[in-house]
Each structure stands twice: as structure tokens, then as C-alpha cells.
N, C-alpha and C positions, 0 to 999 in steps of 0.2 A: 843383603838383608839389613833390616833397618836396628836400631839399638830396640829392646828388650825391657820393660820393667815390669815387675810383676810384686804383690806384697803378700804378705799371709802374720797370720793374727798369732797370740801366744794363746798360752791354758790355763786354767784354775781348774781344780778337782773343788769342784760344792759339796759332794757327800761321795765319802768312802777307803778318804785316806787308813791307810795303813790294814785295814779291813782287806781291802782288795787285796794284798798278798795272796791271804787264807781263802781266795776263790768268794767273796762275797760284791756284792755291787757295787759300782762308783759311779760315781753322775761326774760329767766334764763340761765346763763348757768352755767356748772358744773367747779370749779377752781382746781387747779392741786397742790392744800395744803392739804395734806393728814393728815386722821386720822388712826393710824395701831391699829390693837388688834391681839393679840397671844393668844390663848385660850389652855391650858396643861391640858388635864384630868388626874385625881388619886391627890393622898395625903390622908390628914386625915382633913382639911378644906377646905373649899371656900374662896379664894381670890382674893382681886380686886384691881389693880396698876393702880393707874390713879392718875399721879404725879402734870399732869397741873392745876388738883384741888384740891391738898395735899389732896387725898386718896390712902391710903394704909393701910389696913385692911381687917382681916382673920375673919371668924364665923366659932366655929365648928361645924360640919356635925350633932350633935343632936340638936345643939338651929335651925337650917336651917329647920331641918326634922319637929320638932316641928312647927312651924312657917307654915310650909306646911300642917301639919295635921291639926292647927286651923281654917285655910282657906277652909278645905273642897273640895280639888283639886280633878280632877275625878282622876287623874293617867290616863291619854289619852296626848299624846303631839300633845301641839297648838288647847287644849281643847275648850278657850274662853280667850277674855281679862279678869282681873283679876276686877273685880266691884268696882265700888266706895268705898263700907265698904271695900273689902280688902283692898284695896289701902291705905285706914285707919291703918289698922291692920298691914299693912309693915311700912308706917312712925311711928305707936307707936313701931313696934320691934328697928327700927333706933335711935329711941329717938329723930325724926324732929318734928319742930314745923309745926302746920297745912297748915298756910298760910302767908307767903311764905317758903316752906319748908326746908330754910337752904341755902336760895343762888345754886349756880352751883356745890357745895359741895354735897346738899343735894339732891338738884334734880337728878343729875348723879347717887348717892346711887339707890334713888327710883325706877327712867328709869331702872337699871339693875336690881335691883330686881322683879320691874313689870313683865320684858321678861323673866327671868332667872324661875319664879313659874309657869309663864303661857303656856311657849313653850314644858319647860320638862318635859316628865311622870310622875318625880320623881326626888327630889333632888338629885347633885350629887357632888360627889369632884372635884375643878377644880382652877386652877392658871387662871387669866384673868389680862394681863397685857395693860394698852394701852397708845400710846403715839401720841400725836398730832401738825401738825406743824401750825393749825387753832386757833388763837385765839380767848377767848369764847366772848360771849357780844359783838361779833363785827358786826354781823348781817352776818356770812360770814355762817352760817349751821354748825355750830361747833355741837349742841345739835342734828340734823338732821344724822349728818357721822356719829358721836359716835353712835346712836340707831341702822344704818345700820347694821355698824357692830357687836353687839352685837346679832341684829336679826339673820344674816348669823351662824355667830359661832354658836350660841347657835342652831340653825333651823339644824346645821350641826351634831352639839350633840348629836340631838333629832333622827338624823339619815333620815333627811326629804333632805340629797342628797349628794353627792359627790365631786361636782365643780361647779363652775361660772364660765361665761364671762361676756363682759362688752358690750354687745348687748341687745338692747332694745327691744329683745324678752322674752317674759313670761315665758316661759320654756326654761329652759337652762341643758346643757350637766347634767347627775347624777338625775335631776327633781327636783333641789331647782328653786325652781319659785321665778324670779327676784319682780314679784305683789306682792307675799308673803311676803317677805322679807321690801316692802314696806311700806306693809301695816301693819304689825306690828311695824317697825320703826314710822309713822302714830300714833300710839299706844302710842308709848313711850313721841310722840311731845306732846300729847296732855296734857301730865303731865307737860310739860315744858312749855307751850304755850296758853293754856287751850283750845283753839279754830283756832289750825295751818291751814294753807292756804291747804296743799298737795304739795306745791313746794318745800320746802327741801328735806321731805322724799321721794319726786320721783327725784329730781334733782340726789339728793347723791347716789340712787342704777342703775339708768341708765345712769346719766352721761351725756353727750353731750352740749344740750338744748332742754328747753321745753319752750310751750307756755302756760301762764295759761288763763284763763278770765272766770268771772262768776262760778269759781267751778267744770272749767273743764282743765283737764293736757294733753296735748298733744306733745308725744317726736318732735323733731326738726332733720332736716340737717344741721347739721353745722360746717362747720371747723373748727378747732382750731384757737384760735386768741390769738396771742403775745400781752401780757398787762404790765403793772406795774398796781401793787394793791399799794396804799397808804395809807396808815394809818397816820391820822392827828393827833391820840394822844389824842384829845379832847373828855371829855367824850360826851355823848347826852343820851336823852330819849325816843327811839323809842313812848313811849305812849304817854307822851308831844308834841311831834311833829306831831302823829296822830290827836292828839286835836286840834292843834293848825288849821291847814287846815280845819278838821271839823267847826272850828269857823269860822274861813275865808269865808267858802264856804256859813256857815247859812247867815253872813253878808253881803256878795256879791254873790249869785248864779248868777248874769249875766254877772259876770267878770267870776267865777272859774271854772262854769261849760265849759265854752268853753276852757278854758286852760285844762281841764281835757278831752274833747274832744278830742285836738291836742295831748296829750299824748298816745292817745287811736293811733290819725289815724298813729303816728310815731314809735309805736307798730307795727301797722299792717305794715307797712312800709318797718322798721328794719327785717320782718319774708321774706319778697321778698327779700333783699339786703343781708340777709344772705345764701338766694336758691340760687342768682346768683352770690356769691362768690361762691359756693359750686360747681355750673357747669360751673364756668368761666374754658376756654380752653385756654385760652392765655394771657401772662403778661397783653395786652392793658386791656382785661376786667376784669383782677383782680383789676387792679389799680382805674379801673371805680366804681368796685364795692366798695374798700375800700374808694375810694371820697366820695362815699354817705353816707357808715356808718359814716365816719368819720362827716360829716355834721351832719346827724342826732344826733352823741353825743354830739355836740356843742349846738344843739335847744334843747333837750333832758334838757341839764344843765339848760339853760338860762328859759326854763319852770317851773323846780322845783325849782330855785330861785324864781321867781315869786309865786309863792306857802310860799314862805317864808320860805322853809326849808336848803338852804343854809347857810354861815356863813365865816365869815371872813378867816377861815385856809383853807376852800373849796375854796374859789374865788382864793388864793395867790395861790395852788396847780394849777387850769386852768391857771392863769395867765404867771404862771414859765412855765409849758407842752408849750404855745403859744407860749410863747419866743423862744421857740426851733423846732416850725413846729408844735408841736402834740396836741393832742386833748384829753379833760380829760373832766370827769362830776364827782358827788357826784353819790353812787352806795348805797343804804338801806335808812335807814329814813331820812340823811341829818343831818345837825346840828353841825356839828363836824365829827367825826367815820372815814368811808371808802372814798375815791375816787379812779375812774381807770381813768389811760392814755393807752391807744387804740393805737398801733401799725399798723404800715402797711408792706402789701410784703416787700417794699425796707427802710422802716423808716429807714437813718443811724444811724448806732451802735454807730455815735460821739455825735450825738442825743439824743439820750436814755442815753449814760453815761452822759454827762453832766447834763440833768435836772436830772436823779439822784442824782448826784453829789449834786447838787444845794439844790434840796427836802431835802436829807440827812444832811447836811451843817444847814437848818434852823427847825433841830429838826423831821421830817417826818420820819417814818418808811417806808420803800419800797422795796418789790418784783418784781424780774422780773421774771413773769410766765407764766400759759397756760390758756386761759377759754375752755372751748370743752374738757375736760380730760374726759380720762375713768373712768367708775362709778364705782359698785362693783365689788373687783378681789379678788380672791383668790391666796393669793402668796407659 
């Protein structure tokens, strides 16, 4: 079999951070910061290149096979997930500590290994090298791509299909089933996550955007949209800040739940204003349509401030975007981390460089990229 490469995109949530907890909407879309894996069959080891979290480390093919045999594999590919005691049994082969198993070091170990016992009939020799332009811990689907594409390679291994596109159809060209592929990435979150939503791992192998609410994913029409992603540098607590709202809301349910309301009805909102970019036929109604989103990300901000999960390097980032026309909100748990500025049809380009410029100048990290990218591809 010939070498393997396949890539898959990360995620921004546009509307319904922290809301979605409480069973309200969130709008996702897929970002156009790739994660690649090259997958080489043959050697005389298993190997796994995975730089961004200083791995790079070989097993040989008997302690792999041994390992497989303690576990009791049927020899069927894409058997069953691997059980809790295995799971056991691969962190004691790693040498990871229980809980938490080793940071993003450890956990990427395990992720690959979970997929790599449970997908293949049988162990086999293979280079996996992968390289990422997503930064981990930043809430952008970094642990989400990476599972994709290990699911794909490895499911292509296993001889479960031929090719991908990057259509939000179930079956695709060869019959790697994009759901499959999902849904074992799914698999891999849960190691990471312990109890993942379904929006990364369905964002990262379909791509586009989706809708979640209440435990349901449903793909989206949506065009691409020109952002800067922002990185403030700051570290935050996704859990902290989940807490933090949780407390909020125990001590004022007649203030928070109506604010979580409004997030909900600017959710459903944001899912029209993205159908009528989608079938706007003419500048006037483009422009129309991007007036509203852009409004919305503005209310969108000034909400989950209110929420309390803003923070000094978030406000400076809207503030500079404002100076210059554009429109930014905080994008994952707040606190520091992410924000995106939202471009439009005609945003000038003197625009966007300069508040880069600016961002850049007071320490910011900044991209200028795509939300709407294509999901899993086979390159």
C-alpha cells in the first residue's frame, strides 16, 4: 500500500459559547488551520512524528503485537472501541500516569494508540508523521483534527476505502464513510475530553458549519468567511470559567438565564443571516447580510462579557478591530485565549493591515484566514 496523507481543518464556535452548556445553540465553523498526517506503511517499527508535542518515538513490532495480544483483539477491523480496562492496559504500556495522563504529550500517545488497536485487524508496521498549524489548548479543535485524521489513515489501512471528499455526505467516493470516520474520532475526544460535545469531531471531518443544540449536530450552508483569528496569549481555564457562569447563574437566575436566552435567540438568528449570505444574488444583499452578522458579533461580545467571561486583552482586541470599522468578539471559553475579527465582502485591505499591524505591535498573535474550510481531504 502506498503512503497515506490526509488533512482536516480546526474550529471556532461564532455563536454560543458557554450558552450551549445550558442546552442553547451554537453555530461552528470549520477554520482553515490544518492539521496533516502522512501515514508510510512497512519497516520493522511503528512510528509516530508528532513534533508540536515533542513526540517522536518508534515500538517494535513485537512489544506492539504483544500489547495486542494482552488486550484480546478479535482480529476484525473497527472491531469495537477499546474498554475502559484496555485503555488501562495501553496507558500502563506508555508508562502514563492515570489522571491526567501526561498533558497533550500523553494524551496524543493514547488517542493513537486507542485507534491504531481498535480499527486494525492486526498490528502493523507504519511511519505516521504529523504536523499541525493549530495550536493545542487553544480551544481551536486541535485534539479533534488530529483524531480525524488518524481515524481516516488508519480506516484507510484497515482497507475500509479508497478516497474522500470534503461533502457532507455519509458515503463518499472508495466507501470511507465520512460518519465513520467521525465517529471514531468521537472516540478518541472522549479520552481527551472525557465527555466531548460532538462538535469538533463533526466539525473537523465535514467542515463547513454546523449547528449544535441539546446533543444534536446538524451540517450548515455557509460560506466562507474572511476572519483574523487572534490569539491574546493569555493563558485561561476553560473549567474555571465554566464554573465561574455556573456560579453566576446559581446566584442570579433572573438576570443570567435571560442573557443565556438572547444567546440562544442570536444563535438561531446568526443560522438565517448565514442562509441569506449563502443565497444573496447581489452585492446590495451581501452587504445586507454581512450588516447583520456583523451586528450580531458585536451583541454576541457585549453578552458574554456580561457573563463575566471577557477580560482586559479581549476588550483591547474589540476596541483596536472598532477603530478601524471591524467587528470582533471573544470565540471558546473567554478569559484570555481566542478572539476573531469578522471581515466583510468589501472590508478594505488598509483595514485589516493596519489593525493587524496594531494587534501585532501590542503582543497579539494574528491570522488572517478562512471559517467555512473544507473538512477531511485526502491529498
Amino acid at each position: 500500500m502506498a503512503a497515506v496523507s490526509v488533512s482536516a481543518p480546526g474550529k471556532v464556535i461564532l455563536h454560543g459559547e458557554h450558552s450551549v452548556v445550558y442546552g442553547r445553540r451554537a453555530v461552528a465553523l470549520s477554520l482553515d488551520l490544518r492539521t496533516t498526517l502522512t501515514l508510510t506503511p512497512g519497516g520493522a517499527r511503528l512510528v509516530l512524528d508528532l513534533p508540536e508535542v515533542d513526540i517522536q518515538q518508534a515500538w517494535p513490532m513485537g512489544e506492539v503485537e504483544a500489547l495486542w495480544e494482552r488486550l484480546g483483539q478479535p482480529g476484525e477491523a473497527c472491531a469495537a472501541p477499546l474498554t475502559e480496562a484496555q485503555v488501562g492496559q495501553v496507558r500502563d504500556f506508555l508508562g502514563l500516569p492515570e489522571d491526567p495522563p501526561g498533558g497533550p504529550r500523553g494524551l496524543a500517545l493514547l488517542s493513537f494508540f486507542q485507534l491504531y488497536l481498535a480499527i486494525l485487524p492486526r498490528p502493523v508496521p507504519a511511519t505516521l508523521r504529523v504536523t499541525s498549524q493549530l495550536p493545542t489548548g487553544a480551544g481551536l479543535g486541535s485534539s479533534a483534527a488530529y483524531a480525524v485524521c488518524l481515524s481516516a489513515a488508519l480506516l484507510r489501512l484497515a482497507g475500509r476505502g479508497a478516497a474522500a471528499d470534503s461533502t457532507p455526505s455519509t458515503e463518499v467516493s472508495g466507501g470511507l464513510s465520512l460518519q465513520e470516520v467521525s465517529g471514531w474520532a468521537f472516540r478518541s475526544e472522549q479520552i481527551v475530553h472525557g465527555t466531548p460535545s460532538g462538535i469538533d469531531n463533526s466539525i473537523c471531518t465535514y467542515g463547513g458549519a454546523v449547528s449544535f443544540k441539546a446533543g444534536c449536530c446538524s451540517p450548515l450552508g455557509a460560506p466562507p468567511l474572511q476572519v483574523l483569528l487572534v490569539n491574546t496569549r493569555v493563558p485561561r481555564s476553560t473549567k474555571a470559567l465554566v464554573a465561574a457562569v455556573a456560579a453566576r447563574r446559581r446566584r442570579l437566575p433572573e438576570v443570567v438565564e435571560p442573557v443565556l436566552d438572547a444567546l440562544d435567540a442570536l444563535a438561531e438568528r446568526a443560522l438565517q443571516t448565514l442562509a441569506d449570505l449563502s443565497s444573496a444574488d447581489s452585492p446590495q444583499q451581501q452587504d445586507e447580510a454581512y450588516a447583520a452578522l456583523h451586528e450580531l458579533v458585536d451583541i454576541n461580545h457585549a453578552l458574554l462579557a456580561s457573563l463575566g467571561v471577557s477580560h482586559a486583552s479581549l476588550e483591547r482586541l474589540v476596541g483596536v478591530a472598532a477603530s478601524y470599522g471591524l467587528h470582533a468578539k471573544l470565540t471558546g471559553a473567554g478569559g484570555g485565549g481566542l478572539g476573531v475579527v469578522v471581515l466583510g465582502r468589501d472590508t478594505a485591505p488598509e483595514a485589516v493591515d493596519k489593525c493587524r499591524s496594531e494587534l501585532e505591535a501590542q503582543g497579539y498573535q494574528v491570522w488572517q484566514t478562512i471559517l467555512g474550510a473544507p473538512g477531511l481531504t485526502f491529498h
